[in-house]
Every structure is written in C-alpha cells, then in structure tokens.
N, C-alpha and C positions, 0 to 999 in steps of 0.2 A: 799216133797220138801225140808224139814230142811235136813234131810238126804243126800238127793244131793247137797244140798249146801256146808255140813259140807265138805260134799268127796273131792268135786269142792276147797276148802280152805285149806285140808289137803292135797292137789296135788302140789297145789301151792305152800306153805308154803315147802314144800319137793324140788319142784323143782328151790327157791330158796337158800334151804338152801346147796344144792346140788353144784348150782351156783356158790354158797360164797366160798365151800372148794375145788373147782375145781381152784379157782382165785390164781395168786401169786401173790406176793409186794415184789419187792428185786431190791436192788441196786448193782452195782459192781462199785468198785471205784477202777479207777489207778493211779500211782502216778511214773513216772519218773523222772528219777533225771541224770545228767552227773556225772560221775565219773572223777574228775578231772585228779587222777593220772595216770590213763590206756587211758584218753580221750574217753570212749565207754558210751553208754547210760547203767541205770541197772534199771528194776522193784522196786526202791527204799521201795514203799506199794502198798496192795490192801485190801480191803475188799470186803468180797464177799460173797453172800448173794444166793442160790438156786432158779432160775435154771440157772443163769447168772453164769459163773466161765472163770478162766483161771488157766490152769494149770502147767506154768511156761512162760520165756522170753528167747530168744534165742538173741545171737548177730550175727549180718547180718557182712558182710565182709567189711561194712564203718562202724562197728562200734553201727550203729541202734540196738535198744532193738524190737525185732518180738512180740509178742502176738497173738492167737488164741481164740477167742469167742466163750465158748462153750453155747449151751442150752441146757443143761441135761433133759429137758421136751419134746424135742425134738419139740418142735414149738413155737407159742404164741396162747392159748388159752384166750376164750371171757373173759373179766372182767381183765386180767394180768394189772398188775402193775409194768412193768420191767423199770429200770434207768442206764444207763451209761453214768459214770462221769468220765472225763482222764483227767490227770494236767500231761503236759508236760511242766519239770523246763528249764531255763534259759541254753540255748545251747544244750538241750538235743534233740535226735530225735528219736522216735517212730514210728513203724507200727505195725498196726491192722487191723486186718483181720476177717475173719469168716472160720468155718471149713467144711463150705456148705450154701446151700439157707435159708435163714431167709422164713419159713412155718406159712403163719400165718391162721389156722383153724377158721371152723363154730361155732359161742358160742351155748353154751348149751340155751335153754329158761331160759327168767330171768340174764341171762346175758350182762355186759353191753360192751360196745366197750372197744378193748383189746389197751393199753396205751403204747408207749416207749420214753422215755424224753433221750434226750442224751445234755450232758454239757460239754464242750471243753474249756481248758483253756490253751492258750501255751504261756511259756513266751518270754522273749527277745532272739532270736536269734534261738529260739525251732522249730521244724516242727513234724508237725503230720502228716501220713500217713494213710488215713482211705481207706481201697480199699474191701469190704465187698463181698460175693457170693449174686446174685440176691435175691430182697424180692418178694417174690409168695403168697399171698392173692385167699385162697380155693374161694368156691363157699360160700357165704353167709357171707364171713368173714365183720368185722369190725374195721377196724384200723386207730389209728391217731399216727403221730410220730412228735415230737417235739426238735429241735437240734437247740441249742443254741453255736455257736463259737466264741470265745473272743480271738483275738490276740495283742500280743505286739507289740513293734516295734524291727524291724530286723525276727519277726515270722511270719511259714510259716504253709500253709494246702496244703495237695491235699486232697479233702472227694467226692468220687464216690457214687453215688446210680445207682440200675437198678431196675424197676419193670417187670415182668414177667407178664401175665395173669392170670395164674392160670395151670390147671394140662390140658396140651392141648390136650395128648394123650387120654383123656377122653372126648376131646371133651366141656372140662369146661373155655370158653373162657368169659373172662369178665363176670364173676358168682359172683366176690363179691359185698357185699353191699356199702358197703363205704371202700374210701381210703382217707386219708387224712395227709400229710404232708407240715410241717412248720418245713423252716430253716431260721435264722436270722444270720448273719455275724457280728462282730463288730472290728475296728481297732481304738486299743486306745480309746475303749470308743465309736467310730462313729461307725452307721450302715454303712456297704458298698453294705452289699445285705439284702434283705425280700424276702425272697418268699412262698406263700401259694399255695396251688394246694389242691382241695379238690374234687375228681371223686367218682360218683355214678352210675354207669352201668347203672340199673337196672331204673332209673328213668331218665338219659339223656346217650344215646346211644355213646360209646368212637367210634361207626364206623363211624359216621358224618366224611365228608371232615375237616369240620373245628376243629375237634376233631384228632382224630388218624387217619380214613378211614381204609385202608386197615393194616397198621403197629401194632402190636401185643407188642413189647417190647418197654421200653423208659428208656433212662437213662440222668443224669446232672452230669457237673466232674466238681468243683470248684478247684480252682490254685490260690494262694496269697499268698503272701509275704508281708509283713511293710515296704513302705518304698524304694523299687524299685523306680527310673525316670521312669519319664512316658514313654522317647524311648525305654527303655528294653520291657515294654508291649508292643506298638506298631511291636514292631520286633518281639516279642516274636507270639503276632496274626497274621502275616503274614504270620510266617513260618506253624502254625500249620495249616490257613487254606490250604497250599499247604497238607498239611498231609492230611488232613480230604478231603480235593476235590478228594485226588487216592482212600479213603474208599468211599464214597457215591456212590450210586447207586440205581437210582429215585424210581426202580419200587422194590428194596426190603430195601436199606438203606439210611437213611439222617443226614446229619450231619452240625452244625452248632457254630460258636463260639461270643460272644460278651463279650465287656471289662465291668467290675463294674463300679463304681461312680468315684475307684482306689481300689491300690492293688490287681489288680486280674482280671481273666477270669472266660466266665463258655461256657462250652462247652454242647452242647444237642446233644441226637442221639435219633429216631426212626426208629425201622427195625422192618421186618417180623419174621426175627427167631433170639432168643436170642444170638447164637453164633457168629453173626458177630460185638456183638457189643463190647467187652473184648478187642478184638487186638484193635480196633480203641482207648480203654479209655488205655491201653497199651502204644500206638505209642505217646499218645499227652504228657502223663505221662514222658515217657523217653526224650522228646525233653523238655520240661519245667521243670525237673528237672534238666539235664544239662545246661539248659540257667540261671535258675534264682540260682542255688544253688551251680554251676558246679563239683557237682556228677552224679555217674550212677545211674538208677532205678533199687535196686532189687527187680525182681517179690519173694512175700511172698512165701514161702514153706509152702505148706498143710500137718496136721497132721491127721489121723484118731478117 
C-alpha cells in the first residue's frame, strides 16, 4: 500500500508540476500617443511579454493607429496568466483587434482557471476601438476575464465582445465549465456601468427560456463618450433601435439597446448562428461613430 501511495504522490506531484510549466504570466502593454505634427495617432510603446504580442501599428485613413493581437500559444490554456493594458494619450485614437477567435482550451489536471485582466485607460478627448474575433470556450474550459475602462472627459470607447459556444461542428455545444466575465466602466472616476455574468453549463442549463433557450451566440457593444447632452443619446438610441429592429429576427436573432447611468449605450444580441451577429455590431458601430464623433467607421484589416 506504501508503494501505491508513493506512485499515487509521484503522479500528482508530476501532473502538477507539469500544470505549472504549461501555465503563462505575461502582460502586453500599449501605449498610444497623437503625433501632434502629422495629426495621426503612433504606437508611441509597448511591452510585451509571450504569448501576447503585436507586431506593429498601421495608420487607418482618419489617421487611427490599427494594432493586431496576436497569441503565439495559439489559445488560452488552464492556469494562463495573460493581461492587457492600453493607454490611449490625450486625443489620440486607437483600434484593436484580434487576428482570429480568442480559443480558450480544457486545462490539464491540477490546473487552475485560465485568467485575462484587461486595463483601459483613455485620455481627454482619446477613443479606443476594441472590435475583437469571437471568444470560443472548448469543452471543459475555465475562464474569467476582467476589464477595467477608465475614461476622461471628452473620451470615447466602442468595446465589442461575442461569445461563441464552443466547436459546434463537433457537436460541443455549451461543454464548458465556467465562464466568467466582469467589466466595470468608469467616467471620471464615476462608475457608469458593472457588469458580471458568471455561466456554468454544466451545472445550470444556458437552454432554459429564461437563459439563452434556443440562441447559441451572445454578444454586448458598449458606446460612450464624456460628456455628450443627454439629447445626443437619446437620438443617438432611437436611430440605432430603428437599425437593430431591420436586424432581429425572433425565431434566429434578437437585438436590444439601453442607455447607462450616462455617457453611453450598450447594445445585446442573441442569435442562432454566430454570422449574423458582426454586420448587426457593424451597422450600430458606423451610425454611432458618425453621430457622436462625426467620422466614418473603418472596419480593421486582418493580418495572417
């Protein structure tokens, strides 16, 4: 019995020491800044740390600094320690993107929930463009994300997320363990939004009516600005619900918009299949960037 115990000890010990060198810890840090003399935004710094990188900044036709988010690891595996941190300076304006679906895999045993803290800081008159490729959570995954947005006054976000099910050609529909994300907003210091959402499949059913039911994709688009009159929202939510009433469609897509505290919108969508929901965070994007910033929306160019 000492014997099997020892065996039993030296499995474990293996499979988490196995665990720990499977794990990363890395930050990527960006740091835009306006170029006063050309007017155009430029990747002023970054640090960056594996398997998070970017591998340059492109300037968009208004002038925007582009960015592409790679994950050289090609997913998020169990126990990760990933952080992204973007300081967009005072007038500058940034988008970021991803270079595909955010994959977040089954941890190995001994593994613990795989972590991504995102920290946002835009200044006076700055806008950030976060418009990322769906997050798809395997079968068994465990994931918390935590995103923190601080803006100034006269600053602006648009920050998209979409969740996906999982790998549905396989048949892997709502197979992970936990999901969990938390985003807080703050304007000037004040919260304007909190939200948690914390979904376990496996232990409360997402096909409940009162859950998802039959809808398989979900996504939230956040819009604010510092500082806007309250009439510019109100118009600004009127128009988009006319947008969002031509995209819904009861029996495969739903779409809905309400106002913050101030400062801003957030729009929800629930569909059947992943593809119809893009043009719909597309359409709201290009009418709210013209209304509250009066530029045009350029969709990001994808790199390989």
């Amino acid at each position: 019995m000492g014997t099997l115990a020892g065996v039993a000890k030296c499995a474990r010990e293996t499979r988490q020491a196995q665990a720990l060198a499977d794990r990363e810890e890395s930050w990527l840090r960006l740091d835009f800044e306006r170029d006063s003399a050309g007017g155009r935004t430029v990747l002023a710094s970054s640090h960056q740390e594996p398997p998070l990188k970017v591998v340059r900044a492109f300037t968009l036709e208004d002038g925007a600094a582009l960015v592409h988010l790679h994950n050289v690891s090609g997913g998020v595996l169990g126990g990760d320690r990933l952080g992204l941190a973007v300081r967009v300076g005072p007038g500058a304006c940034a988008q970021v993107t991803t270079t595909g679906a955010t994959r977040i895999y089954r941890p190995r045993d001994g593994a613990g929930t795989a972590l991504q803290a995102n920290e946002v800081t835009i200044g006076e008159n700055g806008l950030l463009e976060y418009l990322p490729d769906p997050l798809i959570p395997f079968a068994g995954a465990r994931f918390t994300q935590r995103t923190s947005i601080r803006l100034a006054q006269g600053a602006g976000v648009f920050w998209w997320e979409m969740v996906m099910p999982g790998r549905e050609a396989r048949g892997e529909i709502f197979e992970y363990a936990s999901l969990e994300l938390r985003t807080d907003l703050l304007a000037m210091g004040r919260p304007i939004a909190m939200e948690r959402v914390r979904l376990e499949p496996r232990n409360r059913s997402l096909r409940l009516l009162a859950r998802l039911g039959a809808f398989r994709t979900w996504a939230s688009f956040y819009i604010c600005r510092v500082g806007v009159r309250a009439g510019v929202w109100l118009e600004l939510e009127r128009d988009l619900r006319e947008i969002l009433g031509g995209l819904s469609r009861n029996a495969e897509t739903l779409w809905g918009i309400s106002a913050l505290v101030e400062h801003g919108l957030v729009a929800r969508c629930v569909a059947k299949r992943g593809r119809d929901v893009l043009p719909g965070l597309q359409a709201i994007w290009s009418a709210a960037k013209q209304r509250l910033f009066g530029r045009v929306a350029v969709p990001p160019r994808k790199v390989n």
